[in-house]
Steps between C-alpha positions, in 0.01 A plus 500: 500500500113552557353768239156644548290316240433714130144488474264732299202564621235788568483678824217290729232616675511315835143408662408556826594152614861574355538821647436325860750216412783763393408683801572214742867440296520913494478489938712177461789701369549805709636365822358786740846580692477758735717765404793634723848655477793330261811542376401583148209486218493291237280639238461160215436611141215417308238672271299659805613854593339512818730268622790799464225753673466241818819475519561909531219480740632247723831711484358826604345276783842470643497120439836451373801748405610365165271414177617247268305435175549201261431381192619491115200498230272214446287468146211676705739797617720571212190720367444717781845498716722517182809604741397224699277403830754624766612779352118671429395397853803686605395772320166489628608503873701777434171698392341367806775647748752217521783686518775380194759408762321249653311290199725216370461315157536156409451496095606173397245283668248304259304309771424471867833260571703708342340812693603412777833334464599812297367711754681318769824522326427879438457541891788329605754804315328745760577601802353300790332081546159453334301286784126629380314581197168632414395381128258678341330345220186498283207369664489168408883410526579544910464133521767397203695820632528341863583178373801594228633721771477167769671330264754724344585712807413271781720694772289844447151542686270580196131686568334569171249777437298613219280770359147464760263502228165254508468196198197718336712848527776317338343376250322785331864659577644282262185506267532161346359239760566193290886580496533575906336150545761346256738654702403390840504142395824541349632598833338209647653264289845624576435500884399105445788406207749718610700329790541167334708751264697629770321827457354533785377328862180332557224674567151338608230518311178435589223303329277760442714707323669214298115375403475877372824495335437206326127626390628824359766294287175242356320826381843576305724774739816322352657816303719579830556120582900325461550261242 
């Protein structure tokens, strides 16, 4: 099993030349799908609220008729979805106009494989074949998103979406610019290591962005990184 590596360290400042290389991986990641009609949402946990908000959005929009949302507690989450990730974006939707009947959780889950399998088993004790899914994710995860769900649900047409926010906006979102960078390459590395696992297909990545990747990891952006 891979564990993200225990480092302590302080919070970086990232230059400017850093902020262009974790944009390049940040544009890398999102896989610019054009969004369209499917059988149902999949809304995938993680510390990011806005990914729950999206997902309400993209509901009102008409985009799908059922809203699944998955995910257990991670050491980031515990903190501020105590009840766990599914069941506060639930909640959240709810506020937003989802109506109750049609928001579905998956609590269990405690990372993206298990997301979706989980989510696929969920699925398949309702009424009516699951042949498309929109995933909606943080930012910087469509990419590892598409390729679990390639992998793990490889019969199911899978467009992934996320909250349309710019690098800078997210950034000063998340007010801690060092820790969004550690998390980009973190993502990257999983996209790269992952289907030699059997975690996840290929994906290609090109040399600009693994030249960036591998920059951003000499100036010490490890604390996200698999051991």
């Amino acid at each position: 099993m891979m564990l993200e590596t225990d480092i302590s360290q302080l919070s970086k400042n990232p230059t400017d030349d850093q902020i262009k290389d974790a944009q390049l991986i940040w544009d890398y990641h999102q896989m610019h799908h054009e969004l369209r009609s499917v059988d149902v949402g999949i809304g995938l946990g993680s510390h990011d609220l806005g990914v729950a908000t999206f997902a309400a959005q993209l509901y009102r929009q008409g985009l799908f008729p059922t809203l699944v949302f998955t995910g257990a507690n991670s050491r980031t989450t515990a903190a501020r979805f105590p009840r766990g990730e599914a069941v506060h974006y639930r909640e959240h939707a709810i506020t937003l106009g989802v109506p109750d009947s049609d928001v579905l959780v998956e609590p269990q889950a405690t990372n993206t494989g298990q997301n979706i399998v989980l989510t696929r088993e969920l699925l398949a004790g309702q009424a009516g074949p699951v042949e498309s899914v929109l995933l909606i994710s943080k930012p910087y995860m469509e990419r590892r998103a598409f390729a679990t769900c390639q992998k793990m649900w490889p019969e199911v047409e899978v467009i992934c979406a996320s909250e349309p926010i710019a690098f800078a906006d997210y950034l000063e979102s998340i007010g801690d610019p060092g820790l969004v960078v550690d998390m980009l390459v973190g993502d990257l590395q999983r996209v790269i290591e992952y289907p030699a696992l059997g975690f996840a297909v290929e994906q290609d990545v090109p040399d600009d962005v693994r030249i960036a990747y591998e920059r951003l990891i000499e100036a010490g952006y490890i604390s996200r990184l698999m051991t």
